[in-house]
DOPADO-549123 format. One record per atom (N, C-alpha, C, O): x, y, z; residue in one letter; atom name. Coordinates in Angstrom, 1 decimal, padded with zeros to 4 digits. Example, Ala and Ser with C-alpha at 12.3 -4.5 7.8 and 13.67 -1.06 7.14 Angstrom:
{east=013.2 north=-005.7 up=007.8 code=a site=N} .
{east=012.3 north=-004.5 up=007.8 code=a site=CA} .
{east=013.2 north=-003.3 up=007.8 code=a site=C} .
{east=014.2 north=-003.3 up=008.5 code=a site=O} .
{east=012.8 north=-002.2 up=007.1 code=s site=N} .
{east=013.7 north=-001.1 up=007.1 code=s site=CA} .
{east=012.9 north=000.0 up=007.9 code=s site=C} .
{east=013.4 north=001.1 up=008.0 code=s site=O} .
//
This chain:
{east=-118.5 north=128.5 up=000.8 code=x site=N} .
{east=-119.6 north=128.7 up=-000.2 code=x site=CA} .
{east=-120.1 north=127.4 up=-000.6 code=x site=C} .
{east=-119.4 north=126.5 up=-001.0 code=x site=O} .
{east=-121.3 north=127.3 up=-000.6 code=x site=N} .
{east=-122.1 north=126.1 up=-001.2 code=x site=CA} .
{east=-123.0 north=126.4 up=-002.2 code=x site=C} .
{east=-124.1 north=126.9 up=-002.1 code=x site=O} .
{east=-122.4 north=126.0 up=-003.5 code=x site=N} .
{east=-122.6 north=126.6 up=-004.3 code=x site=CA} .
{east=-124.0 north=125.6 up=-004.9 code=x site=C} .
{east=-125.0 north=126.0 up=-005.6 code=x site=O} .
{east=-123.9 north=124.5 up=-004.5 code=x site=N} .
{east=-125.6 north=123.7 up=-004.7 code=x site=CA} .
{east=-126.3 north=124.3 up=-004.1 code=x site=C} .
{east=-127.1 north=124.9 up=-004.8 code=x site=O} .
{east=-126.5 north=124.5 up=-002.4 code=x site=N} .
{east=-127.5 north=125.3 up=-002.4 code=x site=CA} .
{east=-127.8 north=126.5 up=-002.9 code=x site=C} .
{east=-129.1 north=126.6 up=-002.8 code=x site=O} .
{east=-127.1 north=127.5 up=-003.4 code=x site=N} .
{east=-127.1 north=128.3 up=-003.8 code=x site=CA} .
{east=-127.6 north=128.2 up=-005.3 code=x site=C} .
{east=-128.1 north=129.3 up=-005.8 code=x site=O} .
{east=-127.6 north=127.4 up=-005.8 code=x site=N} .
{east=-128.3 north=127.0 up=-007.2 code=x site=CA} .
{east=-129.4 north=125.8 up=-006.7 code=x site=C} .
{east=-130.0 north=125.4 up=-007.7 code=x site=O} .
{east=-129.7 north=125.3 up=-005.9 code=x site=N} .
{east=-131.0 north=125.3 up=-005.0 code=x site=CA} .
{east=-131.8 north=126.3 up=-005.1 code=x site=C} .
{east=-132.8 north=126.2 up=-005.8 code=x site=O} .
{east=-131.5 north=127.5 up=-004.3 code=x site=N} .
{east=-132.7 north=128.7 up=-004.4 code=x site=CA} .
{east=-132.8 north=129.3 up=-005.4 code=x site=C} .
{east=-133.9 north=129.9 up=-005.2 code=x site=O} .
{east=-132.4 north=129.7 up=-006.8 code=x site=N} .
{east=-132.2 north=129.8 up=-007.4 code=x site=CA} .
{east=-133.0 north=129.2 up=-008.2 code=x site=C} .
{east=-133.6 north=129.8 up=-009.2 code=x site=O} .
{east=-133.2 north=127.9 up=-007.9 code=x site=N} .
{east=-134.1 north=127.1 up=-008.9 code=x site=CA} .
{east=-135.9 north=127.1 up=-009.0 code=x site=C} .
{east=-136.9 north=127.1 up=-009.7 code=x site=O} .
{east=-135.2 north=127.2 up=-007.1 code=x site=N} .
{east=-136.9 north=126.8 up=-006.4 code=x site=CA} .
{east=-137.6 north=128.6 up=-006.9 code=x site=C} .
{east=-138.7 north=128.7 up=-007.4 code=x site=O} .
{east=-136.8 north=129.6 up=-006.8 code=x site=N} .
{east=-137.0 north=131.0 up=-006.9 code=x site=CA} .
{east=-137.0 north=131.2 up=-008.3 code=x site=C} .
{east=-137.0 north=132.3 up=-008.6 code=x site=O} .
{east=-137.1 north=130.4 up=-009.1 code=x site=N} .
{east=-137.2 north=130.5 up=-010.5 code=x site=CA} .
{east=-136.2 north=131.7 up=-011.4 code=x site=C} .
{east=-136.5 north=132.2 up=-012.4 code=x site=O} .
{east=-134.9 north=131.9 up=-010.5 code=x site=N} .
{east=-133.9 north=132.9 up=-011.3 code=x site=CA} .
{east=-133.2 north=131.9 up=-012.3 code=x site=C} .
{east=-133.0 north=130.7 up=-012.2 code=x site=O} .
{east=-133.0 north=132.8 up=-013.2 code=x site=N} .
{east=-131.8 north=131.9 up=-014.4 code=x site=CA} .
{east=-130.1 north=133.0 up=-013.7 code=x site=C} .
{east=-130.2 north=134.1 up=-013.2 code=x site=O} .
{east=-129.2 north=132.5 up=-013.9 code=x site=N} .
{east=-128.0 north=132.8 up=-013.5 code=x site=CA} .
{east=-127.8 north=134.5 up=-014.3 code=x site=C} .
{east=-127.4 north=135.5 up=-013.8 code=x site=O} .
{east=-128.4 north=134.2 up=-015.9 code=x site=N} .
{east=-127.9 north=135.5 up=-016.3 code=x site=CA} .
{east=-129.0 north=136.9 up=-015.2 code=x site=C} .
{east=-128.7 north=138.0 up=-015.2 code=x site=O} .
{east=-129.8 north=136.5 up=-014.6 code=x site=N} .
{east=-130.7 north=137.6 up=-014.3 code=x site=CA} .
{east=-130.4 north=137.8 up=-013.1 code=x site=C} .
{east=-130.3 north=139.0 up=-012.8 code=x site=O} .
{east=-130.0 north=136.9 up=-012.3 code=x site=N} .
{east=-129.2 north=137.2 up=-011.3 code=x site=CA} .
{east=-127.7 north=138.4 up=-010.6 code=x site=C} .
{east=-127.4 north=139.1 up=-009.6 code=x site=O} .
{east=-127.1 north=137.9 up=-012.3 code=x site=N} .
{east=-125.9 north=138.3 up=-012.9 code=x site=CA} .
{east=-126.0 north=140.2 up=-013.1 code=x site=C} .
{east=-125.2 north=141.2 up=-013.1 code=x site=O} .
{east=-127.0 north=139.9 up=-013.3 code=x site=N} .
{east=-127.9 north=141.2 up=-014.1 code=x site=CA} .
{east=-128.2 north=142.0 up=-012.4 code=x site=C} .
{east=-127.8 north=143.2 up=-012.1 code=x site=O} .
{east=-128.8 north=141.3 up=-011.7 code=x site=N} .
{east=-129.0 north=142.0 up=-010.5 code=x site=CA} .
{east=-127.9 north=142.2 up=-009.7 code=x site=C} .
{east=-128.1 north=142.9 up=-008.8 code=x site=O} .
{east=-126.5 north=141.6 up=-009.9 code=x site=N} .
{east=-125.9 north=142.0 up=-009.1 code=x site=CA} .
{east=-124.5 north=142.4 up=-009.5 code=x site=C} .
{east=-123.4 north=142.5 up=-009.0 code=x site=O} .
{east=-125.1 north=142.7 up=-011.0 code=x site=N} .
{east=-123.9 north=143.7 up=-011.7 code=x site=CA} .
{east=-123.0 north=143.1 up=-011.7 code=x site=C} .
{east=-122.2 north=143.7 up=-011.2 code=x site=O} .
{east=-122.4 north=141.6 up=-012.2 code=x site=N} .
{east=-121.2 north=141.0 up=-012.4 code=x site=CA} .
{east=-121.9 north=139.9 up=-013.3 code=x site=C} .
{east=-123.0 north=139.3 up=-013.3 code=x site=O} .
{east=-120.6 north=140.0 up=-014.3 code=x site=N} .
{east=-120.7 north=139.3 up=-016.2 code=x site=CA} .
{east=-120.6 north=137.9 up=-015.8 code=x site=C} .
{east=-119.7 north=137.6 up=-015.0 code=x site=O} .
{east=-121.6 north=136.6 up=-016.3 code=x site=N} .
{east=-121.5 north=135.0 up=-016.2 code=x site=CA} .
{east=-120.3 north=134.4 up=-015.9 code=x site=C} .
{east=-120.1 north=133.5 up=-015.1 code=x site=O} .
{east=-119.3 north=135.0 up=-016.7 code=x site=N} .
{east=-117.8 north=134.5 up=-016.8 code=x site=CA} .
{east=-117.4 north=134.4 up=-015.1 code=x site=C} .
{east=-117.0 north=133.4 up=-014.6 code=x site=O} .
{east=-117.6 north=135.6 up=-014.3 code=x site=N} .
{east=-117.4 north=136.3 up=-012.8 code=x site=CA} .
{east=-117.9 north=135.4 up=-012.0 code=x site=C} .
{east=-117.2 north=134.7 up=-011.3 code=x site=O} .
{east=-119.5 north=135.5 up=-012.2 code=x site=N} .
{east=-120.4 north=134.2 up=-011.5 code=x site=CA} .
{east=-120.0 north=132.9 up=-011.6 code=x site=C} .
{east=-120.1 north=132.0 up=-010.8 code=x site=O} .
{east=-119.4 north=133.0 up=-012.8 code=x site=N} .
{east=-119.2 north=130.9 up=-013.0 code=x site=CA} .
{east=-117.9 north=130.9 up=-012.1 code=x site=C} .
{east=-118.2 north=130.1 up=-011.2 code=x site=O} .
{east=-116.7 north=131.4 up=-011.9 code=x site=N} .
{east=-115.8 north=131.6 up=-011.2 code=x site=CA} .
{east=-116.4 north=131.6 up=-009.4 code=x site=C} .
{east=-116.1 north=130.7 up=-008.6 code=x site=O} .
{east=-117.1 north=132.6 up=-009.2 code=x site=N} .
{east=-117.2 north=132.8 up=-008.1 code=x site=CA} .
{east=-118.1 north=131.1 up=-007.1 code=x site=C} .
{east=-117.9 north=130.5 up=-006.0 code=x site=O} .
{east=-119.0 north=130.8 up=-008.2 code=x site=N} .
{east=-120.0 north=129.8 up=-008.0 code=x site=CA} .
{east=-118.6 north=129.1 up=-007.9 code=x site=C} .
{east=-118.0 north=129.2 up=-006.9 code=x site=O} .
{east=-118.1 north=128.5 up=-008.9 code=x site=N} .
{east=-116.8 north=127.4 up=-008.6 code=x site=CA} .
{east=-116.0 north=127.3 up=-007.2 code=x site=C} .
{east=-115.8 north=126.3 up=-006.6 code=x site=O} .
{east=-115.7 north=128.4 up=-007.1 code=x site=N} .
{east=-114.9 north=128.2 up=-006.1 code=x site=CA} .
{east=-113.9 north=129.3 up=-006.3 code=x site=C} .
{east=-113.4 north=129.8 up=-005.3 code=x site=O} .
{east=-113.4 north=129.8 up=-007.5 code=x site=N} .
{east=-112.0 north=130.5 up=-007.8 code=x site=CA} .
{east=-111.7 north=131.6 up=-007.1 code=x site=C} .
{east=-110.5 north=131.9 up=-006.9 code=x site=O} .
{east=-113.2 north=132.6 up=-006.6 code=x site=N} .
{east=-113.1 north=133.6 up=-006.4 code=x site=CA} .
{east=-114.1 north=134.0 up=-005.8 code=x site=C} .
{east=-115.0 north=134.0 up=-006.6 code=x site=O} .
{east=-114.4 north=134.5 up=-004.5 code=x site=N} .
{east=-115.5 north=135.0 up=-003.5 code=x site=CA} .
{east=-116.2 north=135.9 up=-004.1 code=x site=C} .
{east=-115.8 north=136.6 up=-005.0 code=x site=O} .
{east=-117.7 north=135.9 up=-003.7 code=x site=N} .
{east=-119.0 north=136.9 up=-003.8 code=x site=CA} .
{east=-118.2 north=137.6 up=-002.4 code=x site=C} .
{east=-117.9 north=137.2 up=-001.3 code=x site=O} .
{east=-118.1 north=139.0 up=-003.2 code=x site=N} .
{east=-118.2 north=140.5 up=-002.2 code=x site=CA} .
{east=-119.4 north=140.2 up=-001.0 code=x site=C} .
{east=-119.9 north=139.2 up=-000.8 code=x site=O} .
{east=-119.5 north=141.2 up=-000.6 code=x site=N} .
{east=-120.3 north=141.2 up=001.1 code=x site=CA} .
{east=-121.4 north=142.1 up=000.2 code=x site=C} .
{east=-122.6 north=142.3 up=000.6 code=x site=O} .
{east=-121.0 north=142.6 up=-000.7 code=x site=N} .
{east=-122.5 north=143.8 up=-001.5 code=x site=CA} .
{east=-123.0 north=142.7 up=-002.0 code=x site=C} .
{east=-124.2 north=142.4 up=-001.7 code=x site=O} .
{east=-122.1 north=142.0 up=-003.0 code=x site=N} .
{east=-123.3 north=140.5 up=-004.1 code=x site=CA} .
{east=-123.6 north=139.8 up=-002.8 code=x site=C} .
{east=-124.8 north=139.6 up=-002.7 code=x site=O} .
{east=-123.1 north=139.5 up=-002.0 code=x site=N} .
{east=-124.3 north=138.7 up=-001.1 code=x site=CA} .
{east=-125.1 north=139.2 up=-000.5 code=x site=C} .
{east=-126.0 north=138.5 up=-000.4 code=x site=O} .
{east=-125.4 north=140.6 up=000.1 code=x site=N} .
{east=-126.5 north=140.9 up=000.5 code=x site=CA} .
{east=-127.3 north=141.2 up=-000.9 code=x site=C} .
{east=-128.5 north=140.8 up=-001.0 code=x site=O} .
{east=-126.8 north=141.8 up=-001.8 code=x site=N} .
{east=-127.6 north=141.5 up=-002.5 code=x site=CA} .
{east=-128.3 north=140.4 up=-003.3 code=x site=C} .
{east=-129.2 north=140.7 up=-004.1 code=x site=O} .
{east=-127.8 north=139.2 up=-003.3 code=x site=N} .
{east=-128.2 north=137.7 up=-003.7 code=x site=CA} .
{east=-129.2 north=137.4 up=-002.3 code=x site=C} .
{east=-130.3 north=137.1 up=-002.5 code=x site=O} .
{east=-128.9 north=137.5 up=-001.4 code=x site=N} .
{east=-130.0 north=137.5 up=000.0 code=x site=CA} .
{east=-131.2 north=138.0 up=-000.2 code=x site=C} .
{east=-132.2 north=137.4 up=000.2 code=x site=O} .
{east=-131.2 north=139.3 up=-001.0 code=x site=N} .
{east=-132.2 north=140.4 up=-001.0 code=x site=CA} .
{east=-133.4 north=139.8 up=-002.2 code=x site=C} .
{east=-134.6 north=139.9 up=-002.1 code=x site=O} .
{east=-132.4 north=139.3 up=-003.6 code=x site=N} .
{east=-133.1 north=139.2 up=-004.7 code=x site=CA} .
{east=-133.9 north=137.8 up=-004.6 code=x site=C} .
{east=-134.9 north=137.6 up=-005.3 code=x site=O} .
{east=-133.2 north=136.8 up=-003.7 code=x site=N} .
{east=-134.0 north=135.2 up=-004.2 code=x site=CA} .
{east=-134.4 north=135.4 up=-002.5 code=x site=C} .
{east=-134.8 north=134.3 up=-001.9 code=x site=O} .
{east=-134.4 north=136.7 up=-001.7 code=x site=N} .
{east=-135.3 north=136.5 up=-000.4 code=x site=CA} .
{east=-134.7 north=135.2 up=000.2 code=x site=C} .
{east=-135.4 north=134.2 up=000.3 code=x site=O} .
{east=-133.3 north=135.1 up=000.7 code=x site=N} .
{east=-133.1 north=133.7 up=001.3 code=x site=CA} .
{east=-133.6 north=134.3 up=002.7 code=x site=C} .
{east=-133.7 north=135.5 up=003.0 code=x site=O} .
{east=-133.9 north=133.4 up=003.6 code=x site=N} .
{east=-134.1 north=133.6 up=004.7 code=x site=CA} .
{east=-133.1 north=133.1 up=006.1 code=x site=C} .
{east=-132.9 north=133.6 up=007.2 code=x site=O} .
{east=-132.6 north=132.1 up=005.6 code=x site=N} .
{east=-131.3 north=131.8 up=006.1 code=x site=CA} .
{east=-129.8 north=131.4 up=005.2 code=x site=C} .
{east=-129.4 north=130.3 up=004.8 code=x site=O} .
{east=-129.0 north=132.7 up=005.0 code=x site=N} .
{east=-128.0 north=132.5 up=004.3 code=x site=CA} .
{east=-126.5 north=131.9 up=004.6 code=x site=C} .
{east=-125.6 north=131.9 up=003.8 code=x site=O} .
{east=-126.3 north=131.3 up=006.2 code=x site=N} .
{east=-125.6 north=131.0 up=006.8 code=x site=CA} .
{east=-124.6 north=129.7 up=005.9 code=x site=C} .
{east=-123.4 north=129.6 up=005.7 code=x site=O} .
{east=-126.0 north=128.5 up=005.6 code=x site=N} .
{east=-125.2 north=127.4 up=004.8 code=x site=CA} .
{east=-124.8 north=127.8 up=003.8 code=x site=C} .
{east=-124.1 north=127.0 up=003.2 code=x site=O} .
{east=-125.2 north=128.9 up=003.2 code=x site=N} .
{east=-125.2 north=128.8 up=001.5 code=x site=CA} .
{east=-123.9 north=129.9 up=001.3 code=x site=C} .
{east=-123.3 north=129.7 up=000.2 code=x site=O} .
{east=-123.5 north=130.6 up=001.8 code=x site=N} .
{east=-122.6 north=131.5 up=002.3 code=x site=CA} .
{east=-121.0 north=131.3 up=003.2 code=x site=C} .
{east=-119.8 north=131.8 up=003.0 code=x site=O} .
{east=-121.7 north=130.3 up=004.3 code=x site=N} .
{east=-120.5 north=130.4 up=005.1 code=x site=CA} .
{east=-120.3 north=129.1 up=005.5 code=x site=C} .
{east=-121.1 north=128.6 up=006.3 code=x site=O} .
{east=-119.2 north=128.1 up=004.8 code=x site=N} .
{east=-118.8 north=126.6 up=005.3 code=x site=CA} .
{east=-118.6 north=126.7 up=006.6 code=x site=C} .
{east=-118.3 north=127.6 up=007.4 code=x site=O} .
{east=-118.8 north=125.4 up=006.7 code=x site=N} .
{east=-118.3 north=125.1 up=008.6 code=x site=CA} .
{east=-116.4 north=124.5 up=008.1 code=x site=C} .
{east=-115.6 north=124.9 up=009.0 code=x site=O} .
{east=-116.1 north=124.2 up=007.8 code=x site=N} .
{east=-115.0 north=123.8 up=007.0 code=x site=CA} .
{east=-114.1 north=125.1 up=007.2 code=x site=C} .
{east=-114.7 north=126.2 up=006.9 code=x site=O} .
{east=-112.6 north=125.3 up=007.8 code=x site=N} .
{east=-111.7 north=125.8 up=008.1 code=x site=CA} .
{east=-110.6 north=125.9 up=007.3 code=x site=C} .
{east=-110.2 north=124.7 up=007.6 code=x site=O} .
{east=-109.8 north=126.3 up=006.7 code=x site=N} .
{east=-108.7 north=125.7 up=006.0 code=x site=CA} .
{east=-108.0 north=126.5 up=006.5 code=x site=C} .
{east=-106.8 north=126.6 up=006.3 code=x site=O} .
//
């Protein structure tokens, strides 16, 4: 997860985090977590984060090339 770009489109798409939050049915606390790192966006919050800021390519912002 890359969570800059992800707060890249976000920015450029003029969402604030709570509206986002709002669209994909999970409380700031969840989001600040998930954005960190602590804890994965579901496969529903990402298509639906896809759907709402219209990404067109969600590959980098979604899926590291990085293996652990």
């Amino acid at each position: 997860m890359n969570s800059n770009a992800l707060r890249a489109q976000m920015i450029l798409k003029g969402v604030k985090a709570k509206d986002l939050c709002n669209e994909i049915g999970i409380s700031k606390s969840a989001f600040a977590r998930k954005m960190s790192g602590s804890s994965d966006f579901t496969r529903k919050e990402i298509q639906l984060i896809i759907g709402y800021l219209n990404i067109d390519d969600p590959m980098p912002i979604f899926f590291d090339d990085k293996v652990s």
